[in-house]
mmCIF file of the N, C-alpha and C atoms, coordinates in Angstrom:
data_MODEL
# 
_entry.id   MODEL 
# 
loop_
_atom_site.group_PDB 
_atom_site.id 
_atom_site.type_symbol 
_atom_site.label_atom_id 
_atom_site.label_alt_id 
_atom_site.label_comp_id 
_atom_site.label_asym_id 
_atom_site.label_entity_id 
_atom_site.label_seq_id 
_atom_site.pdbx_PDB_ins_code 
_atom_site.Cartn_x 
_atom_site.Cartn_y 
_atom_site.Cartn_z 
_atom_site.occupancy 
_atom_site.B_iso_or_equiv 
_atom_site.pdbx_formal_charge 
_atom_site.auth_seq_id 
_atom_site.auth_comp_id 
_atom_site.auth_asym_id 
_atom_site.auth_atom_id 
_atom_site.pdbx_PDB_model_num 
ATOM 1   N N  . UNK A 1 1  ? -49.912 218.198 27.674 1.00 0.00 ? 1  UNK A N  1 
ATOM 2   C CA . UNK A 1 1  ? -49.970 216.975 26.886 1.00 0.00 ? 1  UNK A CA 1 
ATOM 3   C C  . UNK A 1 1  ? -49.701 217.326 25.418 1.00 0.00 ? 1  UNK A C  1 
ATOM 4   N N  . UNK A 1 2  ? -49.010 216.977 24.549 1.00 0.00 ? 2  UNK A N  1 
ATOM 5   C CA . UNK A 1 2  ? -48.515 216.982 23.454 1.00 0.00 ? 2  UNK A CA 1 
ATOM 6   C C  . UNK A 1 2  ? -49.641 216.555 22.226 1.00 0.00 ? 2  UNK A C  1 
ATOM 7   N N  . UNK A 1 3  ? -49.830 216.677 21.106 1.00 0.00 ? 3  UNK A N  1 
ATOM 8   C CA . UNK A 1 3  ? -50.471 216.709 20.311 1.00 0.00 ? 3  UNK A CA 1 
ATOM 9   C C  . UNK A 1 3  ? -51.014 215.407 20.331 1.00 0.00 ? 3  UNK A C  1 
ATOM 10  N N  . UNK A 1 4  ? -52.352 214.483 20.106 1.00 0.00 ? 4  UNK A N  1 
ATOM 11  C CA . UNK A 1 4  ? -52.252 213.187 19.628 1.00 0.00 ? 4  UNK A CA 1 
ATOM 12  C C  . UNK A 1 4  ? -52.213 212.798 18.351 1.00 0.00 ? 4  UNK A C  1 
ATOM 13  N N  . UNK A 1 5  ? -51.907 211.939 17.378 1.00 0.00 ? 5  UNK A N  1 
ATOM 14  C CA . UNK A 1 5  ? -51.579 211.656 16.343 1.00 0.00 ? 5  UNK A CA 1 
ATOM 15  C C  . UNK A 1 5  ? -51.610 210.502 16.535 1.00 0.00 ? 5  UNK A C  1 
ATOM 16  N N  . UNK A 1 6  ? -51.346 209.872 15.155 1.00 0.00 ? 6  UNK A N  1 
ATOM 17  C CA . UNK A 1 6  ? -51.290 207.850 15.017 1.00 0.00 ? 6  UNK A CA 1 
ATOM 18  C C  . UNK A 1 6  ? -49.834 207.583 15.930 1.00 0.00 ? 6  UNK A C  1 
ATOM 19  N N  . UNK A 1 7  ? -48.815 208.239 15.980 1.00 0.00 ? 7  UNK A N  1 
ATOM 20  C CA . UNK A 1 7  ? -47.518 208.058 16.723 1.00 0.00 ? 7  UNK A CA 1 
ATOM 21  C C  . UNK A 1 7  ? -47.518 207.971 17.915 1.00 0.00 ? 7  UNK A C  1 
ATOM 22  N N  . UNK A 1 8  ? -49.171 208.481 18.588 1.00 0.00 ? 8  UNK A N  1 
ATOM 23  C CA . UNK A 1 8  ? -49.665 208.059 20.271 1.00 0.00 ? 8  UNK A CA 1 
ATOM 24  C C  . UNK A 1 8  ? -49.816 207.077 20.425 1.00 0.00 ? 8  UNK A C  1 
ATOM 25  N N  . UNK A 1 9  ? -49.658 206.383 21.661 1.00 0.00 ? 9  UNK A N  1 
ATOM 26  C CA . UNK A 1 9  ? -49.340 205.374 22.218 1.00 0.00 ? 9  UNK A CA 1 
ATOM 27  C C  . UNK A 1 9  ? -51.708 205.225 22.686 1.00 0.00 ? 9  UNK A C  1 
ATOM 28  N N  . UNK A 1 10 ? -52.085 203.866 22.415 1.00 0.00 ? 10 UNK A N  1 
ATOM 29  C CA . UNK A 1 10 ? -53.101 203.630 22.684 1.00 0.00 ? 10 UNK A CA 1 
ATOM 30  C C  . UNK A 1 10 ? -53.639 204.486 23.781 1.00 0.00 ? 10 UNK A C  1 
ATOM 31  N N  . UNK A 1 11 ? -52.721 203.884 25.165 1.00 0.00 ? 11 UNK A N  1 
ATOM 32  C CA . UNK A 1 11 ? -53.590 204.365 26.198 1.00 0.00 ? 11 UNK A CA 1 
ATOM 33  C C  . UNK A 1 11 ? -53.239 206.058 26.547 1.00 0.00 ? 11 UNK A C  1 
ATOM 34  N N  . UNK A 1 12 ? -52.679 206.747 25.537 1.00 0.00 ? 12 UNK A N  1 
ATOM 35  C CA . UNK A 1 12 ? -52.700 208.010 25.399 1.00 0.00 ? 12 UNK A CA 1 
ATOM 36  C C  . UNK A 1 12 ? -54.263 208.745 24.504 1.00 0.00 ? 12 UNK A C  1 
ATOM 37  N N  . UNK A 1 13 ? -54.283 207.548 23.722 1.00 0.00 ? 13 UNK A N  1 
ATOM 38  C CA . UNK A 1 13 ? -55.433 208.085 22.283 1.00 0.00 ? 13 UNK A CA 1 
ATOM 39  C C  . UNK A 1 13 ? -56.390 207.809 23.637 1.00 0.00 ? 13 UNK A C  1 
ATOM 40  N N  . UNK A 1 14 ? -56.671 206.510 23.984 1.00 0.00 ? 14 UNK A N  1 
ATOM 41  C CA . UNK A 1 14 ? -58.050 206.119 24.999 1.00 0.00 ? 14 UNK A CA 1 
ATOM 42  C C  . UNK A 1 14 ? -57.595 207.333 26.163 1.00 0.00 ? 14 UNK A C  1 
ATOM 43  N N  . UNK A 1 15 ? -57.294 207.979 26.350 1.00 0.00 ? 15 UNK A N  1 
ATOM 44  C CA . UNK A 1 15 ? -57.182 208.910 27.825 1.00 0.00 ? 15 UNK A CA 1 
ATOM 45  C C  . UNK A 1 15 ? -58.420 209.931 27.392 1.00 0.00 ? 15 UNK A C  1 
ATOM 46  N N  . UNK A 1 16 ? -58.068 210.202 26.119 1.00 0.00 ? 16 UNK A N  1 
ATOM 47  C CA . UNK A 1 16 ? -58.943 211.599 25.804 1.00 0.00 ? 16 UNK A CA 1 
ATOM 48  C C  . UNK A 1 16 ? -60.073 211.047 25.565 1.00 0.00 ? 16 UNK A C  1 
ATOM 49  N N  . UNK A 1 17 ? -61.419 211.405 25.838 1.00 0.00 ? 17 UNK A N  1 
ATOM 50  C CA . UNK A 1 17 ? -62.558 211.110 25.704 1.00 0.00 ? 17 UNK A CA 1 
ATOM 51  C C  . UNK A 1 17 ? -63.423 211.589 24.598 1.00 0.00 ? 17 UNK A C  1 
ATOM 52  N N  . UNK A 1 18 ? -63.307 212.294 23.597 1.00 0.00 ? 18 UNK A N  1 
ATOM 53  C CA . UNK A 1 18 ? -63.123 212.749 22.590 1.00 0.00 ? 18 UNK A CA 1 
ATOM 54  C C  . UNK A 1 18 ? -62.554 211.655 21.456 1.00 0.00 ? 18 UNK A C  1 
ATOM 55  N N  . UNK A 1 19 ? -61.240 211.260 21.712 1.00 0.00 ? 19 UNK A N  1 
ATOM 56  C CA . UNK A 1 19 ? -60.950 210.541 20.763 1.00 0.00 ? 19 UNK A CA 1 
ATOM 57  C C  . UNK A 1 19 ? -61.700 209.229 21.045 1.00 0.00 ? 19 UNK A C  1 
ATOM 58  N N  . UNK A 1 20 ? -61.916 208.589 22.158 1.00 0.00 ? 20 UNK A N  1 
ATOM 59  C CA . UNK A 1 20 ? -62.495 207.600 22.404 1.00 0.00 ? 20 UNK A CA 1 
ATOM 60  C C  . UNK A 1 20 ? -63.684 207.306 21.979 1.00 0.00 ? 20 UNK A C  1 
ATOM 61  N N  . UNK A 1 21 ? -64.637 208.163 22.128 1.00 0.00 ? 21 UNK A N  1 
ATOM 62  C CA . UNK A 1 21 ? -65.631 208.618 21.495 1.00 0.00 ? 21 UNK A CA 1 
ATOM 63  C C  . UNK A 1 21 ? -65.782 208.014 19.930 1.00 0.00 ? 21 UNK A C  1 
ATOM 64  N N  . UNK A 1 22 ? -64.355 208.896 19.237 1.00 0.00 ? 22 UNK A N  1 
ATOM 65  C CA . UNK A 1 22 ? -64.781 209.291 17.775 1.00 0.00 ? 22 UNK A CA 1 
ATOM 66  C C  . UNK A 1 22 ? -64.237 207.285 17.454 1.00 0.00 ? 22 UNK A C  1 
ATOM 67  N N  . UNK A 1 23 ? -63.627 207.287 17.985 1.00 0.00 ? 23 UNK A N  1 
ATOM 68  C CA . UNK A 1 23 ? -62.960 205.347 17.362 1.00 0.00 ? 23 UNK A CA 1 
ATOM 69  C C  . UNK A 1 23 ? -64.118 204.706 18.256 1.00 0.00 ? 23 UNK A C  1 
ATOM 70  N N  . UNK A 1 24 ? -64.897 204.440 19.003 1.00 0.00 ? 24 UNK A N  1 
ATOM 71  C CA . UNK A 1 24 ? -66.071 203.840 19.364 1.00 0.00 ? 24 UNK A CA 1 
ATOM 72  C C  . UNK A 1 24 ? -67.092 204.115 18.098 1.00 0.00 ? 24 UNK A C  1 
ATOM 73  N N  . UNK A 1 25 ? -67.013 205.528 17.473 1.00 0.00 ? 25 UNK A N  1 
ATOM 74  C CA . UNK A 1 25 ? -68.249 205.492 16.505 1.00 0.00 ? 25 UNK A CA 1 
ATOM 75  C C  . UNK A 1 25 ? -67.846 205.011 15.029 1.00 0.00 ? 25 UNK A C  1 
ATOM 76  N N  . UNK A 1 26 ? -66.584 205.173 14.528 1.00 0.00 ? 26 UNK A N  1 
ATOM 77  C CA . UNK A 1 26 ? -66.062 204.850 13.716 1.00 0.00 ? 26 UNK A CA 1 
ATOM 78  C C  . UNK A 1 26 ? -66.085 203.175 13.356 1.00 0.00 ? 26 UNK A C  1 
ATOM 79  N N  . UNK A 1 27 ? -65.793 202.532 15.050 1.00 0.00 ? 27 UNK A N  1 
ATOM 80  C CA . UNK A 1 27 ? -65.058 200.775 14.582 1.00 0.00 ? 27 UNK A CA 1 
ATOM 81  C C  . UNK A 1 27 ? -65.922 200.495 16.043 1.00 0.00 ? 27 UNK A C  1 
ATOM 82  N N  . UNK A 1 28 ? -67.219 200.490 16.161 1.00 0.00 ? 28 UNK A N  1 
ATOM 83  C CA . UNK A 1 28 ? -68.073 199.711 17.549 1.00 0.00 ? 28 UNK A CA 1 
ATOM 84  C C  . UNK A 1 28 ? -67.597 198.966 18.023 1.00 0.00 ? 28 UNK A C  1 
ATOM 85  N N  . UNK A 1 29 ? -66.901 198.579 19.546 1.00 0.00 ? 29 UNK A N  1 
ATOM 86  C CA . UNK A 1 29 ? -66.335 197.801 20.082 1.00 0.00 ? 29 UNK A CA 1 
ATOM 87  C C  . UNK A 1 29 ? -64.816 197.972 20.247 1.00 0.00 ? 29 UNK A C  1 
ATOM 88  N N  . UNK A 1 30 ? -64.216 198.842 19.514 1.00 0.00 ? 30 UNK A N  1 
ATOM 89  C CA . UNK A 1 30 ? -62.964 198.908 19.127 1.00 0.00 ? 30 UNK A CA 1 
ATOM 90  C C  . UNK A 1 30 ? -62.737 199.372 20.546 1.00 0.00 ? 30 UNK A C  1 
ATOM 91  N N  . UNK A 1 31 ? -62.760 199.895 21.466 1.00 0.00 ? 31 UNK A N  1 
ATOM 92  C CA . UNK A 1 31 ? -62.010 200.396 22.795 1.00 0.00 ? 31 UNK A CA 1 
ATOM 93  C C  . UNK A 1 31 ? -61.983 199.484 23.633 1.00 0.00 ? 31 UNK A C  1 
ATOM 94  N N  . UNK A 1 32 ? -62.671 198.299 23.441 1.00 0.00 ? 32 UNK A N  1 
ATOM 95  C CA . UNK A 1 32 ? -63.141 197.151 24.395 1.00 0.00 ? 32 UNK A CA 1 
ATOM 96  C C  . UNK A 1 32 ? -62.399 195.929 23.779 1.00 0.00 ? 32 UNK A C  1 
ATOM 97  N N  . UNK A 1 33 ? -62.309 195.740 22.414 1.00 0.00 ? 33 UNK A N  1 
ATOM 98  C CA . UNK A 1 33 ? -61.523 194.831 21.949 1.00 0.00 ? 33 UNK A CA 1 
ATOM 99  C C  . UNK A 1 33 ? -59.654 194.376 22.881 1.00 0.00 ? 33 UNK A C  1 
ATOM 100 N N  . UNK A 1 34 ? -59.854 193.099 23.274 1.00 0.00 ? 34 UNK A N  1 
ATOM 101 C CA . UNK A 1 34 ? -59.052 192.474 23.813 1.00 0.00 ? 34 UNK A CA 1 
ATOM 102 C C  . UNK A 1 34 ? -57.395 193.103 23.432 1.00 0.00 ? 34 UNK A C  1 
ATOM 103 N N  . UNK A 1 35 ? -57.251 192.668 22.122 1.00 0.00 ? 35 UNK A N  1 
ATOM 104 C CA . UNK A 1 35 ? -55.736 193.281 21.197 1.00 0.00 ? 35 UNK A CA 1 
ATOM 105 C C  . UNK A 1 35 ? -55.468 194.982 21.661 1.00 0.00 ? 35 UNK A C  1 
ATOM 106 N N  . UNK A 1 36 ? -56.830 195.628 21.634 1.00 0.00 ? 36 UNK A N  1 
ATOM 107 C CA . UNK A 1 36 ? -56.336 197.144 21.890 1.00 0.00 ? 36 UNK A CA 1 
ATOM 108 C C  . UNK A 1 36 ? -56.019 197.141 23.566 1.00 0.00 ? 36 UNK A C  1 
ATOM 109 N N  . UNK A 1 37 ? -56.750 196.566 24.441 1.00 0.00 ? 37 UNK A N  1 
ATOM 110 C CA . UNK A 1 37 ? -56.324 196.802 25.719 1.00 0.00 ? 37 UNK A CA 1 
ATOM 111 C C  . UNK A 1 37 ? -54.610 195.987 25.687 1.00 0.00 ? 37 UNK A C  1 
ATOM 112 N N  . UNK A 1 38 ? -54.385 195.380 25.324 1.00 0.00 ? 38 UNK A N  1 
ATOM 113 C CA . UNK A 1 38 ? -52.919 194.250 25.407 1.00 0.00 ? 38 UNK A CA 1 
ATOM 114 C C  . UNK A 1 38 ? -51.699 195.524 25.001 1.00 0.00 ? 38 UNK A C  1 
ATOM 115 N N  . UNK A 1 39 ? -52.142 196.336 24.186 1.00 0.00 ? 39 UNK A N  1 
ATOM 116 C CA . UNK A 1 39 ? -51.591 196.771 22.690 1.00 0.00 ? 39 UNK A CA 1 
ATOM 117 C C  . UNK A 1 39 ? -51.381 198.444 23.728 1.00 0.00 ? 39 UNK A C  1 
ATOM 118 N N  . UNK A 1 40 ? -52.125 198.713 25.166 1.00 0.00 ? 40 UNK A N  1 
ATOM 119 C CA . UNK A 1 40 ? -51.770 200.217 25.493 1.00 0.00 ? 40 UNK A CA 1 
ATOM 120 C C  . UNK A 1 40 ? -50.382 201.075 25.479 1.00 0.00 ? 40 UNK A C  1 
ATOM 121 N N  . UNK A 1 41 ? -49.474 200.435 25.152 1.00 0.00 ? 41 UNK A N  1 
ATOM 122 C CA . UNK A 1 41 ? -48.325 201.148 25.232 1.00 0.00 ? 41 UNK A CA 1 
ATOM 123 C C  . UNK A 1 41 ? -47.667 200.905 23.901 1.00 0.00 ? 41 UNK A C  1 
ATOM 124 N N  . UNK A 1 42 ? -48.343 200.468 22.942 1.00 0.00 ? 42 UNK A N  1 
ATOM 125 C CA . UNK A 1 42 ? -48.191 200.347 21.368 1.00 0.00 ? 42 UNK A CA 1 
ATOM 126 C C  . UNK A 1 42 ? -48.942 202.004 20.469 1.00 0.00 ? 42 UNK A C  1 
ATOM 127 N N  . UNK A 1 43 ? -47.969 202.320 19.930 1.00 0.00 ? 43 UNK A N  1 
ATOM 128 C CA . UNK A 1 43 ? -48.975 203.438 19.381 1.00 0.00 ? 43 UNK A CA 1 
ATOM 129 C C  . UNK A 1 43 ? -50.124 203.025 18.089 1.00 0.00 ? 43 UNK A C  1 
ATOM 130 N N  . UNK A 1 44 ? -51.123 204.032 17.653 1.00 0.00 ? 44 UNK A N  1 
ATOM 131 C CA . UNK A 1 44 ? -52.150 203.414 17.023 1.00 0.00 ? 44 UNK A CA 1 
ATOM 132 C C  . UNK A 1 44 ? -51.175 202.906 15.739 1.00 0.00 ? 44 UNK A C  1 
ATOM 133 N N  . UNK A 1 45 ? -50.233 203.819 15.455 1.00 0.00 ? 45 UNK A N  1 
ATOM 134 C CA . UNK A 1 45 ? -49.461 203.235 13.784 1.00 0.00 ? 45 UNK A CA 1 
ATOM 135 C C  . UNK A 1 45 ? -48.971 201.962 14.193 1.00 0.00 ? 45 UNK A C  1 
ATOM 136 N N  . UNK A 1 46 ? -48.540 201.160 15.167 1.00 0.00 ? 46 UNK A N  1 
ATOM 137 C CA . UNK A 1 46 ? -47.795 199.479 15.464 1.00 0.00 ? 46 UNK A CA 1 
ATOM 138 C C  . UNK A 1 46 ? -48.688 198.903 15.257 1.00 0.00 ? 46 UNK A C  1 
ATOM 139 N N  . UNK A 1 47 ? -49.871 199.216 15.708 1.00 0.00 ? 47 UNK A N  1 
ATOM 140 C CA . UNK A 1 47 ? -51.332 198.059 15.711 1.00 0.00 ? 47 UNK A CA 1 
ATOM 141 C C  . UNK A 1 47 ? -52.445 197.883 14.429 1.00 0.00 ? 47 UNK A C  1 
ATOM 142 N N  . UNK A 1 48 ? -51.980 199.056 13.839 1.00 0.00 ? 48 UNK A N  1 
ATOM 143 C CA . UNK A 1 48 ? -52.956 199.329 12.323 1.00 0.00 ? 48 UNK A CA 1 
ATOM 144 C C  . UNK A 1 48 ? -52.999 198.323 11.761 1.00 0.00 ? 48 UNK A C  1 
ATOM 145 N N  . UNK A 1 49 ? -51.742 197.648 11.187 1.00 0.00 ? 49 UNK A N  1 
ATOM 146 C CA . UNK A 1 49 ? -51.862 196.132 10.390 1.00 0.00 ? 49 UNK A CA 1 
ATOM 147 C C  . UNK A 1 49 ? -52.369 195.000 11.271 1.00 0.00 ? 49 UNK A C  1 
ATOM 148 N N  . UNK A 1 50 ? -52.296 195.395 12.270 1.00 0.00 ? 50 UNK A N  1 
ATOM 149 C CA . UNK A 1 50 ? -52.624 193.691 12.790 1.00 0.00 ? 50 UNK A CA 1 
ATOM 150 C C  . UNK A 1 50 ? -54.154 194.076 12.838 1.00 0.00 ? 50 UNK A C  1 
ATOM 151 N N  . UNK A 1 51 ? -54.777 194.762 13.215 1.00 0.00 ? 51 UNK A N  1 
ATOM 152 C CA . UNK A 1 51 ? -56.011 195.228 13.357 1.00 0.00 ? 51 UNK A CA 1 
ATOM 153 C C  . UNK A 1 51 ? -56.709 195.241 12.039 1.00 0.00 ? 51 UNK A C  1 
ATOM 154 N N  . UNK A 1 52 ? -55.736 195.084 11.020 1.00 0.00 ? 52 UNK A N  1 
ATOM 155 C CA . UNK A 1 52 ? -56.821 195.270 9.432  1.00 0.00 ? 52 UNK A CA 1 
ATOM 156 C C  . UNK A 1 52 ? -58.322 195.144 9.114  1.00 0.00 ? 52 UNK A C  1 
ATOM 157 N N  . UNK A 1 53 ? -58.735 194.255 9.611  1.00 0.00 ? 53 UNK A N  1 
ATOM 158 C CA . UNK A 1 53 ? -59.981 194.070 9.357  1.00 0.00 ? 53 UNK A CA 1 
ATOM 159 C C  . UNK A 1 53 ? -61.202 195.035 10.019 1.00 0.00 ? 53 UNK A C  1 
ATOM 160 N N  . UNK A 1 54 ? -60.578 195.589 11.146 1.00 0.00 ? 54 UNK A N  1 
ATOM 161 C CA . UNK A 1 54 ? -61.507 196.427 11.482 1.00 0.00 ? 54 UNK A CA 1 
ATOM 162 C C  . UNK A 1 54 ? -60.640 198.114 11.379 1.00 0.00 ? 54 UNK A C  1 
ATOM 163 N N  . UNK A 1 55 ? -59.868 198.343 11.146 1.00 0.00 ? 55 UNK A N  1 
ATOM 164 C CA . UNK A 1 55 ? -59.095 199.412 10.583 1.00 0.00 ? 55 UNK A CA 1 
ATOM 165 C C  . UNK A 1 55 ? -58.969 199.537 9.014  1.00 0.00 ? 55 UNK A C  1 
ATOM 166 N N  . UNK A 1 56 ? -60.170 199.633 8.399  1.00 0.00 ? 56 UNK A N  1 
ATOM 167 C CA . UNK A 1 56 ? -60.338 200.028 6.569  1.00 0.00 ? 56 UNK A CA 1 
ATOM 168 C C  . UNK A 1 56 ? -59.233 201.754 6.570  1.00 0.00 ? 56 UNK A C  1 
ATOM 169 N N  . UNK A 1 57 ? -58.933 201.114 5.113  1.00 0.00 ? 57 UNK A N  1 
ATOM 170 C CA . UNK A 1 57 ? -58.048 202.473 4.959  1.00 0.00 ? 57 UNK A CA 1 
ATOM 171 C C  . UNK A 1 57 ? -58.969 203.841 5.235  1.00 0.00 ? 57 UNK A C  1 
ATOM 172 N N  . UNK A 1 58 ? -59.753 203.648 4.838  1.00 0.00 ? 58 UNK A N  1 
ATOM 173 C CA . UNK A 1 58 ? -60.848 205.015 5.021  1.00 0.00 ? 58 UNK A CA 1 
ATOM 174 C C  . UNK A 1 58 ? -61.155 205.370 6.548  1.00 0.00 ? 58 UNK A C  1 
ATOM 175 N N  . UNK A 1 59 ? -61.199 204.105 7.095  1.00 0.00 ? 59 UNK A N  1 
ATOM 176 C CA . UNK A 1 59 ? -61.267 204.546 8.873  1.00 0.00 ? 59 UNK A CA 1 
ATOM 177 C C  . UNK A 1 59 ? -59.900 205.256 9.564  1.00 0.00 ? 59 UNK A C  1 
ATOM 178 N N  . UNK A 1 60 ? -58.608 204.742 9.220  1.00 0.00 ? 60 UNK A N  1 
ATOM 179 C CA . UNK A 1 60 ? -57.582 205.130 9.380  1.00 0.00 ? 60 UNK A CA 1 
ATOM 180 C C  . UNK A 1 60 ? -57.479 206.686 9.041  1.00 0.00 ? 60 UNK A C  1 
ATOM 181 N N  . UNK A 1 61 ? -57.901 206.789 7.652  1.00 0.00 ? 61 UNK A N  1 
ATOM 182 C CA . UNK A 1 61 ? -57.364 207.947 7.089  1.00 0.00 ? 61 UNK A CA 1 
ATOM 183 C C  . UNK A 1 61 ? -58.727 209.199 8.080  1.00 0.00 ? 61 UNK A C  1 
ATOM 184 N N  . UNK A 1 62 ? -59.863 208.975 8.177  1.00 0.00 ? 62 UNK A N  1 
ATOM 185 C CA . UNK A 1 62 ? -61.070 209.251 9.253  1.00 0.00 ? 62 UNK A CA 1 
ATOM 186 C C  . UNK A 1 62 ? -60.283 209.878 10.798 1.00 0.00 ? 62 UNK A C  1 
ATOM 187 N N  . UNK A 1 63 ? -59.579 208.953 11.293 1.00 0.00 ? 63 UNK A N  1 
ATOM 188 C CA . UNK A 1 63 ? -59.116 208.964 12.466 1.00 0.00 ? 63 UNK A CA 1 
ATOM 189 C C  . UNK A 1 63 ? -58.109 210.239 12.074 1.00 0.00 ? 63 UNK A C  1 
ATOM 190 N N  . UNK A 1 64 ? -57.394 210.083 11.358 1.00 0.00 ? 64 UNK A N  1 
ATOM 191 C CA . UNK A 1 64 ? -56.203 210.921 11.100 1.00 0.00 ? 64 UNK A CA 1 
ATOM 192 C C  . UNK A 1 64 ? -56.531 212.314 11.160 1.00 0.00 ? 64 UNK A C  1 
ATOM 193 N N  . UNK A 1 65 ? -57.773 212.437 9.950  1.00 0.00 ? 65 UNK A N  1 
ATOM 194 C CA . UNK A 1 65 ? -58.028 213.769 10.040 1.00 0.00 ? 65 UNK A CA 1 
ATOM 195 C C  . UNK A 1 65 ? -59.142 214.310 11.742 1.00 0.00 ? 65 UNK A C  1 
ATOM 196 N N  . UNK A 1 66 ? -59.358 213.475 12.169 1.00 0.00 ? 66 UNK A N  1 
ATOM 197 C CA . UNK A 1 66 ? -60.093 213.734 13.057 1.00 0.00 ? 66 UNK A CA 1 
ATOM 198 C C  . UNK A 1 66 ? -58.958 214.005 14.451 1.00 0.00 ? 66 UNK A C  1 
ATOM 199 N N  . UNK A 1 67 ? -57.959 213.519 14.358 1.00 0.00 ? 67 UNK A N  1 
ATOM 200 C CA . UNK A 1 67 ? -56.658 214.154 15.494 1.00 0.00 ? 67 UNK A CA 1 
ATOM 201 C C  . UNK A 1 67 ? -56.222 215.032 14.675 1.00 0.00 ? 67 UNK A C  1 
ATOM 202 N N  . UNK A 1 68 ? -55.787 215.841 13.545 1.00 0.00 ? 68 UNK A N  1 
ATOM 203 C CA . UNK A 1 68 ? -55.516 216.496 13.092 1.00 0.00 ? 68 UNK A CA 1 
ATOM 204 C C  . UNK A 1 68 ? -56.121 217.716 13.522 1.00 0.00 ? 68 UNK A C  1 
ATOM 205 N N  . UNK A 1 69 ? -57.788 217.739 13.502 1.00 0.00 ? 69 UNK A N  1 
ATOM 206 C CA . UNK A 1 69 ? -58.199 218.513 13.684 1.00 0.00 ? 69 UNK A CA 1 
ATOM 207 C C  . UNK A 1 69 ? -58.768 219.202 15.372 1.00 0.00 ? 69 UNK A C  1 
ATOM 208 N N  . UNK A 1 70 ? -58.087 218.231 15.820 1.00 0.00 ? 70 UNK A N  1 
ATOM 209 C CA . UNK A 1 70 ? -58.473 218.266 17.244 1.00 0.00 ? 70 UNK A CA 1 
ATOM 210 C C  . UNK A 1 70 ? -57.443 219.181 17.977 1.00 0.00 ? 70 UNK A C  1 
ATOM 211 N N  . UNK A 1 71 ? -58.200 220.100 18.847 1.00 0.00 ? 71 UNK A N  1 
ATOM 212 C CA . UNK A 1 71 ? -57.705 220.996 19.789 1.00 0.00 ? 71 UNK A CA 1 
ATOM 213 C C  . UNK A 1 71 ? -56.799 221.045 20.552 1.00 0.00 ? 71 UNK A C  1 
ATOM 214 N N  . UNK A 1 72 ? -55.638 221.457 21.111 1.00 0.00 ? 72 UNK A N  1 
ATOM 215 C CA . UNK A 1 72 ? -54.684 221.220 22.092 1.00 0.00 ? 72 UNK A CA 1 
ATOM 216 C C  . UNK A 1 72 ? -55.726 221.394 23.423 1.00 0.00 ? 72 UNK A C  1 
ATOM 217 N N  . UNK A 1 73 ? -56.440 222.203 23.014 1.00 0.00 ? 73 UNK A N  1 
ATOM 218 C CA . UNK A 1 73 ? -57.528 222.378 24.308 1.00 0.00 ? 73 UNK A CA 1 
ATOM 219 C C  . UNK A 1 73 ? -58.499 221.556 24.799 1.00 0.00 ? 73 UNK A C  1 
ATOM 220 N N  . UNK A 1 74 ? -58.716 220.836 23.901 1.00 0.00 ? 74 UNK A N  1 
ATOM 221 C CA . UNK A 1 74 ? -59.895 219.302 23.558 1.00 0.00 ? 74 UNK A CA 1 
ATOM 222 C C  . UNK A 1 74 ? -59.495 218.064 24.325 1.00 0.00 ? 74 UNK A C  1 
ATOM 223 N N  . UNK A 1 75 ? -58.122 218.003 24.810 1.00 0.00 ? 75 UNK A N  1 
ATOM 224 C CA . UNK A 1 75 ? -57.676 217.372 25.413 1.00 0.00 ? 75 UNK A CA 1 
ATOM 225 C C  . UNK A 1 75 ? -58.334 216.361 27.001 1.00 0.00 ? 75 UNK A C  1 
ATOM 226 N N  . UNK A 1 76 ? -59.694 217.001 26.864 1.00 0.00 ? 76 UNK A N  1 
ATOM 227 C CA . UNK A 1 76 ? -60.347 216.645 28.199 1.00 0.00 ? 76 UNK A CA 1 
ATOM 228 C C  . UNK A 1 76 ? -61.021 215.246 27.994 1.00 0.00 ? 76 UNK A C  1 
# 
């Protein structure tokens, strides 16, 4: 599996449980929200603006470094 980044496609970011995790603690509800299930084959960068209100620049930029720093091995 290839690196994840904002250029992943939703139901790539929701696969890993890890990332799911970290955007459940970040934006509560956010994995369950209606738009993100519609939105799985949209990557997280297509959905950022429409999502604004619960995507603050600081959560975005949060997420970023938090796939950044994530493992090729973490992948589970």
């Amino acid at each position: 599996m290839a690196k994840l980044t904002i250029e992943s496609t939703i139901k790539e970011l929701l696969a890993n449980e890890q990332v799911k995790d970290k955007l459940e603690e970040l934006v509560p509800g956010l994995t369950k929200n209606p738009l993100v299930a519609l939105a799985k084959n949209k990557t997280l960068k297509e959905i950022m603006d429409k999502l604004d209100d619960l995507l603050t620049d600081d959560v975005i930029d949060q997420i970023i470094d938090f796939l950044k720093d994530l493992k090729d091995d973490d992948k589970k």
